[in-house]
MMTF fields as JSON, N, C-alpha, C and O atoms, coordinates in Angstrom:
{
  "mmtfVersion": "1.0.0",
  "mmtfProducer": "UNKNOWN",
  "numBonds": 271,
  "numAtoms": 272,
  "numGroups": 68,
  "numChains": 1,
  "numModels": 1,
  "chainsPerModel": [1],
  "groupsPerChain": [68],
  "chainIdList": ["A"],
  "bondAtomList": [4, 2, 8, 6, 12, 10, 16, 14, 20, 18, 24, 22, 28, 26, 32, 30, 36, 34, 40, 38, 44, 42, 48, 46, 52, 50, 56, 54, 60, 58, 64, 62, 68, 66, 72, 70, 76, 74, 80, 78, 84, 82, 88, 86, 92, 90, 96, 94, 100, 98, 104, 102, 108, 106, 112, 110, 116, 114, 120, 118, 124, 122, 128, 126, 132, 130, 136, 134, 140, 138, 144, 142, 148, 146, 152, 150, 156, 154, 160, 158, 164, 162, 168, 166, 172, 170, 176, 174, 180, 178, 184, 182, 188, 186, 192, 190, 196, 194, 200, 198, 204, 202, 208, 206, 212, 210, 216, 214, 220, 218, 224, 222, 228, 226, 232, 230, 236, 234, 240, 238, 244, 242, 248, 246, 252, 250, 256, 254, 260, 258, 264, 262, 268, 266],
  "bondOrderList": [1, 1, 1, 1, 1, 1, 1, 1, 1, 1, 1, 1, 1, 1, 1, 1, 1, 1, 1, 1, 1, 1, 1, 1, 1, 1, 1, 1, 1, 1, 1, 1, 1, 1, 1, 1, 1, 1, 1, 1, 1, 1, 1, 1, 1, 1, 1, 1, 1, 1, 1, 1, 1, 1, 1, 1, 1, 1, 1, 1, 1, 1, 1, 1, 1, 1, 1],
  "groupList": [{"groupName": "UNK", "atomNameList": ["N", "CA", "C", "O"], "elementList": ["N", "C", "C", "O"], "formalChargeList": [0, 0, 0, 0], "bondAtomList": [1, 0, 2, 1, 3, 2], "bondOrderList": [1, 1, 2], "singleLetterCode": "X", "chemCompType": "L-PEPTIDE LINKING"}],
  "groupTypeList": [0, 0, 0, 0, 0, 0, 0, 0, 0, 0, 0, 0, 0, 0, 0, 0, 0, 0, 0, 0, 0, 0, 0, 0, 0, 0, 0, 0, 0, 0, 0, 0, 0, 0, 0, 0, 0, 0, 0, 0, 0, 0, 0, 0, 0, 0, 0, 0, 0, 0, 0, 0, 0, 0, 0, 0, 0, 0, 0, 0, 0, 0, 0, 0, 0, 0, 0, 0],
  "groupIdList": [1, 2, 3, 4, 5, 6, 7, 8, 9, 10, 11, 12, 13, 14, 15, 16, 17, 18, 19, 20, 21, 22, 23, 24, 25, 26, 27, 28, 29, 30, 31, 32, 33, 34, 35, 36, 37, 38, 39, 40, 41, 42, 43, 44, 45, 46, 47, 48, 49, 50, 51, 52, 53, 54, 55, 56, 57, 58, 59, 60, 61, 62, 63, 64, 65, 66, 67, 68],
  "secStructList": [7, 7, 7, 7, 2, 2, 2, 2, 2, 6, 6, 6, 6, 1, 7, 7, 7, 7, 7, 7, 7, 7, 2, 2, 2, 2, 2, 2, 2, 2, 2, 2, 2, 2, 2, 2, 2, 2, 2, 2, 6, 2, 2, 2, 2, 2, 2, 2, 2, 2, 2, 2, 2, 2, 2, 2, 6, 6, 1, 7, 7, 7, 7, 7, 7, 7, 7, 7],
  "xCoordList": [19.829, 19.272, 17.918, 17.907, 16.454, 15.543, 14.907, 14.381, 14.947, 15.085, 13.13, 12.099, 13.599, 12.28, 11.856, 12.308, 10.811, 10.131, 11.051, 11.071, 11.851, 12.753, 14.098, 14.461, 14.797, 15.652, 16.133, 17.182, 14.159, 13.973, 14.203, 14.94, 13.305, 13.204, 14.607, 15.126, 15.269, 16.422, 17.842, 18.962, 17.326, 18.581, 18.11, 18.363, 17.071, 16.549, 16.644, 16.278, 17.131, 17.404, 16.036, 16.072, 15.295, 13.987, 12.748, 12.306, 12.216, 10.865, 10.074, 9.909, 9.045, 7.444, 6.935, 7.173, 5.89, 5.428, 3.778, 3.232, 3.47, 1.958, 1.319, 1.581, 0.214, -0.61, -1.586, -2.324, -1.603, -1.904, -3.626, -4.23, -3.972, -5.523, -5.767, -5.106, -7.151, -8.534, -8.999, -8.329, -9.608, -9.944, -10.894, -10.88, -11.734, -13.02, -12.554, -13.113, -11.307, -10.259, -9.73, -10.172, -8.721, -8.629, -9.901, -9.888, -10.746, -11.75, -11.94, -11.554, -12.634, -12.383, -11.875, -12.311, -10.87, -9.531, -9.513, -9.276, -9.826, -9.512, -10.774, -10.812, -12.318, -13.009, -12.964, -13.587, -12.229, -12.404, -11.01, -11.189, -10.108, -9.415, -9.828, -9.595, -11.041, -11.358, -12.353, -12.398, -13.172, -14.151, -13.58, -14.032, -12.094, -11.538, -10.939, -10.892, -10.458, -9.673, -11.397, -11.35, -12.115, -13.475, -14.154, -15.29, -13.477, -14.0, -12.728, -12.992, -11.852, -11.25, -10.808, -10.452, -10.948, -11.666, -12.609, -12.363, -13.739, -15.022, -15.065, -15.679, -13.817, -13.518, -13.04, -13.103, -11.76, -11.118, -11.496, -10.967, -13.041, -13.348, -14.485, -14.919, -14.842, -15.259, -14.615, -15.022, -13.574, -12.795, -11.633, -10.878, -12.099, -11.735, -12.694, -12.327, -14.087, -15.05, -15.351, -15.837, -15.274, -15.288, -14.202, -14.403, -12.937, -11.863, -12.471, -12.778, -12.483, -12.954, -14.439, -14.66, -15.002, -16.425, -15.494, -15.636, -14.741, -14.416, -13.175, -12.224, -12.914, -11.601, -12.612, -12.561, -13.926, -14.732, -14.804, -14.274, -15.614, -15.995, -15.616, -16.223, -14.082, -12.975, -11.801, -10.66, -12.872, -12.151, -11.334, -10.806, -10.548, -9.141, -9.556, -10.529, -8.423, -8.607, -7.801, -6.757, -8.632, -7.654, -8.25, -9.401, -7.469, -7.327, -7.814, -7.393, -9.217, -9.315, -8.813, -8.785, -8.388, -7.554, -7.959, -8.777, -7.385, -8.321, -7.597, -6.48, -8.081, -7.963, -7.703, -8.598, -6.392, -6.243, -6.685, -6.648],
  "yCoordList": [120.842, 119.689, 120.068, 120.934, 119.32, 119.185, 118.832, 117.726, 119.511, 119.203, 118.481, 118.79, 117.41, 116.436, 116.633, 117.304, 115.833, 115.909, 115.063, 115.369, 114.025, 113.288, 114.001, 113.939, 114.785, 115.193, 116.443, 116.798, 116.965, 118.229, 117.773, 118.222, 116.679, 115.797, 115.294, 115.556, 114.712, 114.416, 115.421, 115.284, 116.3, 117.696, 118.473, 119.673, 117.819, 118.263, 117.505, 117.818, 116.627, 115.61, 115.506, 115.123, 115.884, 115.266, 115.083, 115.916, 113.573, 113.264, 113.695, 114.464, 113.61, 114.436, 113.821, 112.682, 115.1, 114.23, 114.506, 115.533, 113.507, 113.362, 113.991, 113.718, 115.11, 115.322, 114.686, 113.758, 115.154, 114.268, 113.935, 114.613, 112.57, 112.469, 113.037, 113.462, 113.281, 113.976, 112.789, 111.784, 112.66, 112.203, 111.087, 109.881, 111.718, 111.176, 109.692, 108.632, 110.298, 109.678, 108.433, 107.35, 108.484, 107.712, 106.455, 105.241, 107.423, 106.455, 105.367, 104.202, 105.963, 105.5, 103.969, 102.82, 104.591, 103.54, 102.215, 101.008, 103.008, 101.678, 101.007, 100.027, 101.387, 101.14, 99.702, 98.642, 100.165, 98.966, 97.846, 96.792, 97.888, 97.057, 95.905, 94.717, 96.94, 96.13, 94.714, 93.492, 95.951, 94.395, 93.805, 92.709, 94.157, 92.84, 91.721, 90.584, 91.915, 91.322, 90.391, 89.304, 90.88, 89.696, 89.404, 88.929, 89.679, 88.771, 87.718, 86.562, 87.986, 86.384, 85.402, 84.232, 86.349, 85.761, 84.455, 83.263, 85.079, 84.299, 82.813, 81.747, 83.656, 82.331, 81.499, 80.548, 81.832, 80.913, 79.918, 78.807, 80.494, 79.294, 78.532, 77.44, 79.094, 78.252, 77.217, 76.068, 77.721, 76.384, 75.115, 74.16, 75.829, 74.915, 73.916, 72.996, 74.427, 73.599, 72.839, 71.801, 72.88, 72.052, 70.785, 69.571, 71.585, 70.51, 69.232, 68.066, 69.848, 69.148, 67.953, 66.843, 68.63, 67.741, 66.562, 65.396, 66.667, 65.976, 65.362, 65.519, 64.963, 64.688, 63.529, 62.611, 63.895, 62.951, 62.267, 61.181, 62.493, 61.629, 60.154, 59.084, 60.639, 59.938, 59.119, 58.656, 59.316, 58.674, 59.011, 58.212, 60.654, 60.965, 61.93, 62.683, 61.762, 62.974, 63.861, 63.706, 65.249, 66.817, 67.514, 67.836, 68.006, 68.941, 70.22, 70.578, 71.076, 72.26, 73.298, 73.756, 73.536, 74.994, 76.459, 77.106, 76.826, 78.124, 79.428, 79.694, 80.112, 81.657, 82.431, 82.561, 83.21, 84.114, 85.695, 86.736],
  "zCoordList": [-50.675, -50.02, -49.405, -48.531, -49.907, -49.497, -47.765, -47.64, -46.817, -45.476, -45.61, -46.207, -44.63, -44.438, -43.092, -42.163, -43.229, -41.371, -40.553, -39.361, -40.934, -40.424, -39.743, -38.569, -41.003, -40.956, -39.724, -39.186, -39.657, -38.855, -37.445, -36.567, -37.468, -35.58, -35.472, -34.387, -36.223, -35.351, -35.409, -34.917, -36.107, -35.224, -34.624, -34.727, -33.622, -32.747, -31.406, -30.274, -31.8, -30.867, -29.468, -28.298, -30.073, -28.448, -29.428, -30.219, -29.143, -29.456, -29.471, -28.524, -30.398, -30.292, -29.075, -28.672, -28.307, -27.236, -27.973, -28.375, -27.933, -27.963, -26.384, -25.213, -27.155, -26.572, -25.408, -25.738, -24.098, -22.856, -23.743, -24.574, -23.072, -23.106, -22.438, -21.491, -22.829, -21.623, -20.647, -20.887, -19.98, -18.515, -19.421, -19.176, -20.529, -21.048, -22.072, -22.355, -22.378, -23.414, -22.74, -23.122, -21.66, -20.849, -20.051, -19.844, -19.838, -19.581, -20.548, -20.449, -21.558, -23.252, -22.972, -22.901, -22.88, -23.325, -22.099, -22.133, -21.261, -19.622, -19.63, -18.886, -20.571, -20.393, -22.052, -22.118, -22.841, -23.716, -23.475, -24.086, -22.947, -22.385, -21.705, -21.929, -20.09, -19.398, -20.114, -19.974, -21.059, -22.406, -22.817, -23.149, -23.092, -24.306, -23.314, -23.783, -21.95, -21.067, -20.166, -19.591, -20.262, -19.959, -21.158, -21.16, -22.236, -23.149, -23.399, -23.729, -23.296, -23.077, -22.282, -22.421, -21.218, -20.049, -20.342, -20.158, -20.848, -21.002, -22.193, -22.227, -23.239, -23.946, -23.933, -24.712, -22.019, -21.768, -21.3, -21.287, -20.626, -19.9, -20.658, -20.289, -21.553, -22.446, -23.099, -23.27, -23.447, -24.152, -23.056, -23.24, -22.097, -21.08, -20.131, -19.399, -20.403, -20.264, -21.156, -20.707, -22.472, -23.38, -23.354, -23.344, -23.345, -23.203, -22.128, -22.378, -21.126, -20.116, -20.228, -19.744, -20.875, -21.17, -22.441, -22.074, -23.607, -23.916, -23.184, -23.95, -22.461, -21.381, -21.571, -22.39, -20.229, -19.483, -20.224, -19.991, -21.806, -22.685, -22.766, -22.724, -22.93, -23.662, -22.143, -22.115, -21.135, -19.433, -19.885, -20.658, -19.697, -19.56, -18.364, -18.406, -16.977, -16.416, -16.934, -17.568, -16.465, -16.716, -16.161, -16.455, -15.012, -14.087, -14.92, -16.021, -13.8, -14.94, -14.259, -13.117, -15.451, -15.044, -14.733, -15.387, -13.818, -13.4, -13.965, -13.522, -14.759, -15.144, -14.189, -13.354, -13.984, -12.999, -13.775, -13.119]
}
């Protein structure tokens, strides 16, 4: 019987641990989160100002909604 990489990890019974990030890595990472989380941010309220401009249009009220 051909032993696999599968076969090896689990009669071993403990998970690979991935290697800690570096400080630079982490940054990295908290630093493109924070862009993607104000970039939709930014589209939310775009498309909620829009909604809103067509609301008025069309004399419907709608409460605008605020992005937490």
């Amino acid at each position: 019987m051909v032993r696999t990489r599968n076969t090896t990890q689990d009669e071993n019974n403990s998970p690979r641990r991935r290697a800690a990030l570096t400080d630079s890595q982490k940054a990295k990472h908290q630093q493109r989160f924070q862009d993607l989380k104000n970039d939709l941010t930014g589209v939310q309220n775009a498309f909620n100002d829009s909604t809103q401009q067509i609301a008025e249009k069309y004399g419907r009220l709608v409460e605008k909604q605020s992005v937490v």
